[in-house]
C-alpha positions in Angstrom: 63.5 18.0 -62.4 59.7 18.2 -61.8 60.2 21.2 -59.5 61.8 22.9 -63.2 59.2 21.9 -65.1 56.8 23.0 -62.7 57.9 26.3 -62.7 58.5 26.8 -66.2 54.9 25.5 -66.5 53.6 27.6 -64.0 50.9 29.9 -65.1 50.7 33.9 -64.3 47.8 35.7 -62.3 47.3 37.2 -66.1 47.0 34.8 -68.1 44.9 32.1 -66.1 41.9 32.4 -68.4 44.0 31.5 -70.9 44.8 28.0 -68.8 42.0 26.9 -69.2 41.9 26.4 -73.1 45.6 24.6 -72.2 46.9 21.2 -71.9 47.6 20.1 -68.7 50.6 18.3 -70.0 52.4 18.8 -73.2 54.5 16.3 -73.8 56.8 16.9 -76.9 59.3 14.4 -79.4 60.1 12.9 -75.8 63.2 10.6 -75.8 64.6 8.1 -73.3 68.0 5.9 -73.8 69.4 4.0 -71.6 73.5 3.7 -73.0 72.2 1.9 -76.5 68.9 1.1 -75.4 66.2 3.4 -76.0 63.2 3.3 -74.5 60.9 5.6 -75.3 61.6 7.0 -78.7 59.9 10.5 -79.9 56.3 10.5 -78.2 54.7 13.5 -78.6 50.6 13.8 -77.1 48.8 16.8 -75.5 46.7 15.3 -72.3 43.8 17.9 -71.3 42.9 19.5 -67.6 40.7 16.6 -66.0 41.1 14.0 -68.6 41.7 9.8 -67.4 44.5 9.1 -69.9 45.2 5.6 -70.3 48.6 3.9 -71.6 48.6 0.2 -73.0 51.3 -1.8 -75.0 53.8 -4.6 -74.8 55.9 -5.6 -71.7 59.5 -3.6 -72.2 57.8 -0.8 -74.3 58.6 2.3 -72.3 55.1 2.8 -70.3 56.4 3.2 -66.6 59.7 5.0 -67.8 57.1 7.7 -69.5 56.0 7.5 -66.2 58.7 7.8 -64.6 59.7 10.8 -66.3 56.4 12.5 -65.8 57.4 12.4 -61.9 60.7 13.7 -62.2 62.1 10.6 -61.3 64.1 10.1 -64.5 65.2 12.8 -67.0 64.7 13.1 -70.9 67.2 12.5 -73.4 65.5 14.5 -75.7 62.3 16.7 -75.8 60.1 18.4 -73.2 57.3 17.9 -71.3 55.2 21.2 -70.1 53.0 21.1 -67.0 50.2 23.6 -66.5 49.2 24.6 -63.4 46.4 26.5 -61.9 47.0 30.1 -61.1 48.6 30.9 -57.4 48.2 27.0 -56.8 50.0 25.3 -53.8 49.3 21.8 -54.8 52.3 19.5 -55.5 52.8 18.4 -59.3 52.2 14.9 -59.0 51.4 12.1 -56.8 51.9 8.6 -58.2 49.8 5.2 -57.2 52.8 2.8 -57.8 52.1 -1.3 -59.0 53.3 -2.7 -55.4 53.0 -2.0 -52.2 54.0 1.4 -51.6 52.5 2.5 -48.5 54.9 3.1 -45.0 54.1 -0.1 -42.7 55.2 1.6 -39.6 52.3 4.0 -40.0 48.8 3.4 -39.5 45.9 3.9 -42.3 45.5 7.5 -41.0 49.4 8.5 -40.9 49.7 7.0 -44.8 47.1 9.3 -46.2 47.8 12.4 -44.4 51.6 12.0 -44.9 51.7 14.1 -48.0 49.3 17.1 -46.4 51.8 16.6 -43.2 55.6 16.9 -45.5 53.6 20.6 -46.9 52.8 21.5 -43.5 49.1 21.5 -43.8 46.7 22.8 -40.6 45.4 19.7 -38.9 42.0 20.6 -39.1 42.4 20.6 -43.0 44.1 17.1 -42.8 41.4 16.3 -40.4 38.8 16.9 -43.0 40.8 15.9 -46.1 42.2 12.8 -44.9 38.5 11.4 -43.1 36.7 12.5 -46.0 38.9 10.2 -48.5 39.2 7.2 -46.1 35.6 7.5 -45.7 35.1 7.4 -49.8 37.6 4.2 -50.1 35.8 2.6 -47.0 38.5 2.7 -44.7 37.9 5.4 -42.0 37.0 2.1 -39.8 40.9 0.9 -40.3 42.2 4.3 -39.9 44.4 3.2 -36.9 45.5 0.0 -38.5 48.6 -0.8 -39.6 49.4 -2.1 -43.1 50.5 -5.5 -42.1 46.7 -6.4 -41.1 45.3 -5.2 -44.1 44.7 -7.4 -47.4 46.7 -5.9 -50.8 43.2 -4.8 -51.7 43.0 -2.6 -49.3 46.3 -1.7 -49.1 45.9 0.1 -52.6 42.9 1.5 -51.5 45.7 3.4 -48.8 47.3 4.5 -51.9 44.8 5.7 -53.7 43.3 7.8 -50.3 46.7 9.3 -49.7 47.6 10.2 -53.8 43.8 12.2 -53.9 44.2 13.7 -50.3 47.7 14.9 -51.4 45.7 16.9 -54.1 48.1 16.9 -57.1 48.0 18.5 -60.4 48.1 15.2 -61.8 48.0 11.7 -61.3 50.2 8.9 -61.9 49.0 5.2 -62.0 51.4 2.2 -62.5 49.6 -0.5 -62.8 48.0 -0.2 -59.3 45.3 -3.1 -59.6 47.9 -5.7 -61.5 48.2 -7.6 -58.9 44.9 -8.2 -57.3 42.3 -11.0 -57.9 39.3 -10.1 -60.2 37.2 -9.0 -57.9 39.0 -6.5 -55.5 40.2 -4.9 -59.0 36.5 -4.6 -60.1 35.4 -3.0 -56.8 38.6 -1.2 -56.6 37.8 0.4 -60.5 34.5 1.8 -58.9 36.0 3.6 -56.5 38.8 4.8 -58.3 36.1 6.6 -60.9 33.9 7.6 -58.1 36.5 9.2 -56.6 37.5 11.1 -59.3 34.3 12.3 -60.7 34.4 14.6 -57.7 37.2 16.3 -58.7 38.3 15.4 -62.2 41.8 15.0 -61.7 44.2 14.7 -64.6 44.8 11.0 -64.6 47.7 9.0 -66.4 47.4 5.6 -66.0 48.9 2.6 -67.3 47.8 -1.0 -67.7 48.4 -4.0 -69.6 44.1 -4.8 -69.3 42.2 -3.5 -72.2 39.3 -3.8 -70.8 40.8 -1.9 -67.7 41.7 0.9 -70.2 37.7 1.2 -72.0 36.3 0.9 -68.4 38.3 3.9 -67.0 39.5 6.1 -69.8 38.6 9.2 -71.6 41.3 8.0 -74.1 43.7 5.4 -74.9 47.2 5.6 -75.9 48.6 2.6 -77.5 52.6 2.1 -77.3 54.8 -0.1 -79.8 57.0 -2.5 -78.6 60.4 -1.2 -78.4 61.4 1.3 -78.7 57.9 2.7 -77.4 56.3 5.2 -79.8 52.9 6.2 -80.0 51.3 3.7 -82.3 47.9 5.5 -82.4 45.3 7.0 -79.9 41.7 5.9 -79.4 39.1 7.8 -77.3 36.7 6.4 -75.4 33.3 7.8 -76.3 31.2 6.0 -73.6 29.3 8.1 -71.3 30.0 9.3 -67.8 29.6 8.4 -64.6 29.9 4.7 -65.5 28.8 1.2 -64.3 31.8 -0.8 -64.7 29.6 -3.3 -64.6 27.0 -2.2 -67.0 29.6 -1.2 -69.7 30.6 -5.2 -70.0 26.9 -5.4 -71.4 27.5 -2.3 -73.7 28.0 -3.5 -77.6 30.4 -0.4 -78.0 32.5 -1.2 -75.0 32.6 -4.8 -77.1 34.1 -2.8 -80.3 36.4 -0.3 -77.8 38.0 -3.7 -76.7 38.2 -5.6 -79.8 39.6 -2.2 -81.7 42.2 -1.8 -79.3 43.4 -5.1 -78.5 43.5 -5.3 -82.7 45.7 -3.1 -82.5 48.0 -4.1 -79.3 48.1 -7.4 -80.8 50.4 -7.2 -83.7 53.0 -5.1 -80.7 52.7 -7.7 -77.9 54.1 -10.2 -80.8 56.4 -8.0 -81.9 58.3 -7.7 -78.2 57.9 -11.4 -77.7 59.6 -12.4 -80.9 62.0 -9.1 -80.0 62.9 -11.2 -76.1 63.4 -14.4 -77.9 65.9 -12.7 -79.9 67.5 -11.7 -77.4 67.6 -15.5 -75.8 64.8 -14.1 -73.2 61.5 -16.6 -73.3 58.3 -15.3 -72.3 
């Protein structure tokens, strides 16, 4: 399905100028149901070349099957989404960064990262360079032979993150890829993730369930309703880049990002509880 939407995205020699002005994803009254269940229900949002889109709500709400749907991994009930893609471009449509453990573990460090420049048939002097260069920025060219069993889930996603940038996609996808680590290795991890992507400015969708996660990374927020997952309202981030995810802790407006957002989360996260206890499901 993404190879469809891909081409029907696709933008001519003739009108690249004109690309530039465009959204790289146009999502529109997007639908998802599952037999009865629906899912997602009607979200339409534009997402611009090179912006770090972030997607909060409730548990149940939707998030990763938007997601999901972005990677051609499910398919819409209803609506469209639009992909824009750079003028005689090569690069795949997506790579995503998934919540677990995603990486191969019969391959070493190296094999992971390259393995999306190796499935296109890339020169190895291009994986060479592409593949060292992003090890070298997550700090694991040292652990390149490695295999994922003797590596910590830190730096495991740190793999994940090397081999979705060295893939070079149109856009990024992001489940949820620091949920599971322990405050600090998601803090240092944050860093890198933005200091990786201010070289490039890759379109970024990511979700999370941390606020704070969401004002430290994004350009702007998108917050979901509990289910059926709609857009409840979009917030955008108007602190400065590059950032210090430390500093921005200290910042008063990172303070009222948090608090505004998490006002309005609040009322959602409730909403799906008292929806699961319906249901006879506890929290």
């Amino acid at each position: 399905m993404i190879q469809a939407l891909a081409k029907k995205a696709t933008v001519r020699d003739d009108v690249a100028t004109e690309s530039q002005e465009r959204p790289a994803i146009r999502i529109k009254g997007l639908s998802k149901r599952f037999g009865s269940f629906t899912a997602v229900d009607n979200v339409t949002i534009d997402i611009a070349r090179g912006e770090f889109f972030m997607i909060v709500g409730p548990s149940g709400c939707g998030k990763t099957t938007l997601l999901r749907i972005l990677a051609g991994l499910e398919a819409p009930t209803d609506g469209s989404i639009d992909v824009s893609v750079e003028a005689g471009s090569q690069r795949p449509v997506n790579s995503m960064v998934f919540q677990g453990d995603s990486i191969f573990p019969w391959m070493t460090v190296w094999d992971n990262a390259a393995y999306g420049l190796k499935m296109r048939r890339a020169p190895q002097a291009q994986i060479k360079e592409v593949v060292g260069h992003y090890l070298d920025r997550t700090g694991l060219l040292k652990f390149a032979d490695a295999y994922p069993h003797q590596l910590s889930g830190g730096m495991k996603q740190r793999v994940s993150i090397a081999r979705a940038f060295a893939n070079d996609p149109e856009i990024l996808l992001m489940d949820e890829p620091f949920s599971a680590l322990d405050a600090q290795n998601k803090l240092l991890l944050q860093e890198e993730l933005l200091r990786i992507w201010e070289e490039n400015k890759k379109t970024v969708l990511f979700i999370t369930h941390d606020v704070d996660e969401a004002v430290k990374l994004g350009d702007r927020i998108m917050v979901m309703t509990a289910q059926p997952g709609r857009v409840k309202t979009v917030v955008p981030v108007s602190l400065a880049r590059p950032r210090d995810v430390l500093e921005l802790q200290q910042n008063p407006e990172f303070g009222k990002l948090v608090h505004q957002i998490w006002s309005s989360l609040r009322e959602e996260v409730q909403r799906a509880r008292e929806l699961d206890e319906a249901k006879g499901v506890r929290k």
